[in-house]
Residue, then its C-alpha position, 0 to 999 in steps of 0.5 A: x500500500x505505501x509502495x502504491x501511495x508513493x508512487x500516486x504522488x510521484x506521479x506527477x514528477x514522473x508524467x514531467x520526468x519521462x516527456x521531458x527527458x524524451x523531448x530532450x534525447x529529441x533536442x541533443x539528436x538534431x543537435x548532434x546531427x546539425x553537426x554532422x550536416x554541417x562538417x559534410x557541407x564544409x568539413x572545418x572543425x572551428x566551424x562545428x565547434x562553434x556549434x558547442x560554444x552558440x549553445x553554451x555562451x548564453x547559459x553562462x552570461x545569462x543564468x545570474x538572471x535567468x533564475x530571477x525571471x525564474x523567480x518572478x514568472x510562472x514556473x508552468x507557463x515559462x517552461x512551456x514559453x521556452x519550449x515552444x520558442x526553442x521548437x519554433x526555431x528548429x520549424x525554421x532550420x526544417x524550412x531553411x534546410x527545404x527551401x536550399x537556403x541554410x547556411x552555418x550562421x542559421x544554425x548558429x543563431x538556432x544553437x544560442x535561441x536554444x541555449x537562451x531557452x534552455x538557460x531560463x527554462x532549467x532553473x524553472x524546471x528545477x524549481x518545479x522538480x522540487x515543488x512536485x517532489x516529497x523531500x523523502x524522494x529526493x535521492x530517488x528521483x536525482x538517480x532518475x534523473x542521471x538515469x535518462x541523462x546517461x541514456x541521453x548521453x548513450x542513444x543520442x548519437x547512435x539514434x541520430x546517425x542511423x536518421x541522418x544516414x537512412x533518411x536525411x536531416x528532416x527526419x531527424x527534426x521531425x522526431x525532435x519535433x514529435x518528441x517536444x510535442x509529446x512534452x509540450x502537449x503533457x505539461x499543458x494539460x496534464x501537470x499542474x504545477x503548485x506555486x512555490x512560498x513567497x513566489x509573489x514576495x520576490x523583489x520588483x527589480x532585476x538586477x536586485x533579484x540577481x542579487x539576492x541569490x547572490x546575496x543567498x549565498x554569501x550567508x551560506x558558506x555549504x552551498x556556496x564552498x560546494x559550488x566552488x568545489x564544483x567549478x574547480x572540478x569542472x575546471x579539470x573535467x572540461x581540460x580533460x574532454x578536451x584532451x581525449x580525443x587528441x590522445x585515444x584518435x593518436x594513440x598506436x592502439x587508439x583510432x575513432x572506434x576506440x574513441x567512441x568505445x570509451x564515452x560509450x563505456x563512460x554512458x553504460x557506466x553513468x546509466x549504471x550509477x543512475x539505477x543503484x543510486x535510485x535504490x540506495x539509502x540516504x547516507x550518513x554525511x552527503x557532503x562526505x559522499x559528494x567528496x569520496x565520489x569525485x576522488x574516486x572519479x579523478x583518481x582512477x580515470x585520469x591515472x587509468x588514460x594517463x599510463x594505459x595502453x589498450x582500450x580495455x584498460x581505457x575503457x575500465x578507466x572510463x566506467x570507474x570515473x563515471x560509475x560514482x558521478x550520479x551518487x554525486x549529483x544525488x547527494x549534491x541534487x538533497x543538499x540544495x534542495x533541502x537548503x535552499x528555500x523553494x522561492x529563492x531556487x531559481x535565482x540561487x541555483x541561476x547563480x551555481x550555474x554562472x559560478x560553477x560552469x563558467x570555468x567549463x570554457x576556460x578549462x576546453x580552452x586550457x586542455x588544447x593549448x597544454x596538450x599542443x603546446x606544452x606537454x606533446x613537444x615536451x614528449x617530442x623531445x624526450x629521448x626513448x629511454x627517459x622516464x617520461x617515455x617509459x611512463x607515458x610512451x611515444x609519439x603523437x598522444x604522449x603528450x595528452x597522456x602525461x597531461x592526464x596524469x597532471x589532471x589527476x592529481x589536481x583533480x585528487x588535490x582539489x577534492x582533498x583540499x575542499x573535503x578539508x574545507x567541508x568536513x565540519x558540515x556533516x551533512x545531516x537529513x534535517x540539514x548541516x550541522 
């Protein structure tokens, strides 16, 4: 009876859960494909990846204010605005792509209209996850989340190129378009969400709600010590995606297969940590669990890439790196939930995502010039019988190798640095002690 009970009140997080998800595995599919079409049309790297940074310059300029209209707006009706404005641009690639007229900076401009929508809509959705939710579901439903995250991650390419390559472009946006319909249609008529406390009471100017989830996190040194955390991480993290495909497409036993081998075995190992996450029990301490997680994470994938030498040892690195990741955001997802009150969420977690993810960029940008300019003409130079050569090996891709064994440690030094910083919190259900 109480299984049954739980279940009728999650009903509503699960109706918005599932079409949301399916709508964004649609979303990351025409995405994906628009960069395959646009590298067939031109062949240039700079331009596909101008692709990546249309989507993400919005999010980080923007999010500080994003969560205030989050505030200050409807959390139904914002999501369901952004929704339609994103599915409008993507009916305008469709027309430009039959009518012969689309050109790079139409997709452009498609990517940042998207990355706009979705920097005002996440904080909104986020707002309304925890108003659907019971605070007792927390964990249950953040391993949700990673769970269709993974398999987003996992199906996205793999459902994109078979569309592409059987049946075009079109095809490809007419699913995401079915699939935002789906969504659009569920949340319109079938998902009522309740106002958050004091969501009237929100400040009347802009620039002082801003403020105020700054000014949130000030007087709360946890979340805001966390998010720091989080941005020096994701500070290691980006520089490492950006050195894995120099390293494992250059490597002697590497190549594009062994490329696609590792991020798939990294997906398998986040769907898996998504499914046990759900099934677990609150912990003891969630900030000791979010600080164990990503040591394990830094100090077994890098290490694993850096001295490896076949895809298996590559691969297995891969799954221990990500197998800990959705514990993580679990843990973290109970944390600011249960911290943050409901009716200043949008502008704190706005907030997190200027502070936590503007260190993304710097880090792609940091990982390509170490890799090209540092670390493989240092490798160049090493004579075959040094102990770099031993350690790392030779020829192309030494380099990002060695610069895997640098972000291993840094990544281990951060983690044990702010665990020192943190420990005195002691994580309780009923908040930091």
């Amino acid at each position: 009876m109480k299984k049954y009970k739980d279940l009728k009140s999650l009903r509503p997080y699960l109706l918005l859960w599932s079409t949301q998800s399916l709508s964004s595995l649609g979303s990351a599919m025409t995405g994906y494909a628009l960069i395959l079409w646009l590298y067939r049309q031109n062949g240039s790297a700079l331009e596909t990846a101008l692709l990546s940074v249309c989507s993400y310059a919005p999010y980080v300029l923007m999010s500080i204010f994003a969560g205030a209209l989050s505030d200050r707006w409807n959390k139904k009706r914002t999501m369901l605005v952004c929704d339609l404005l994103a599915a409008v641009s993507t009916v305008a690639v469709l027309a430009l792509l039959k009518g012969g007229l689309l050109v790079p900076w139409h997709i452009y401009l498609l990517n940042a209209v998207n990355g706009l929508m979705n920097t005002v809509q996440q904080p909104a959705g986020e707002v309304a996850a925890t108003l659907l939710v019971p605070k007792e579901h927390y964990q249950r439903t953040s391993g949700l989340r990673s769970l269709s995250s993974s398999l987003n991650t996992i199906l996205h390419p793999v459902i994109a190129s078979a569309l592409f390559a059987f049946f075009g472009m079109e095809t490809v946006i007419a699913v995401d378009l079915i699939t935002f319909l789906i969504a659009f249609v569920t949340l319109l008529c079938f998902i009522s969400i309740p106002e958050a406390p004091g969501e009237n009471d929100v400040p009347e100017g802009l620039l002082s709600s801003a403020k105020a989830g700054l000014a949130w996190l000030r007087v709360n040194p946890l979340i805001l010590k966390l998010i720091l955390f989080l941005a020096f991480i994701n500070l290691v993290a980006s520089a490492y995606s950006a050195a894995l495909p120099a390293m494992l497409i250059s490597r002697e036993n590497g190549g594009e297969t062994v490329l696609g081998l590792v991020n798939t075995a990294a997906g398998a190992a986040s769907l898996l940590g998504g499914i046990i996450v759900t099934f677990l029990p609150a912990p003891k301490d969630r900030v000791r669990a979010v600080c164990l997680s990503l040591t394990v994470s830094m100090g077994t994938e890098n290490f694993m890439l850096a001295f490896g030498r076949t895809p298996a040892v590559w691969c297995m690195g891969a799954v221990l790196g990500w197998l800990l990741i959705p514990l993580m955001n679990a843990n973290m997802d109970v944390i600011f939930r249960s911290t943050i009150p409901a009716a200043m969420q949008g502008r704190v977690f706005s907030c997190r995502n200027t502070l936590q993810f503007f260190t993304i960029p710097l880090g792609y940008l940091l990982g390509g010039l170490l890799v090209d300019r540092a670390f493989e003409p240092l490798m160049a130079s090493a004579s075959p019988d040094s102990a770099l050569a031993l350690l790392f090996g030779q020829g192309k891709g030494s380099g990002a190798a060695a610069l895997f064994a640098v972000l291993g440690a840094a990544g281990v030094i951060v983690c044990l640095v702010f665990y020192c910083l943190l420990k005195k919190y002691h994580w309780k259900e009923d908040g930091p002690m």
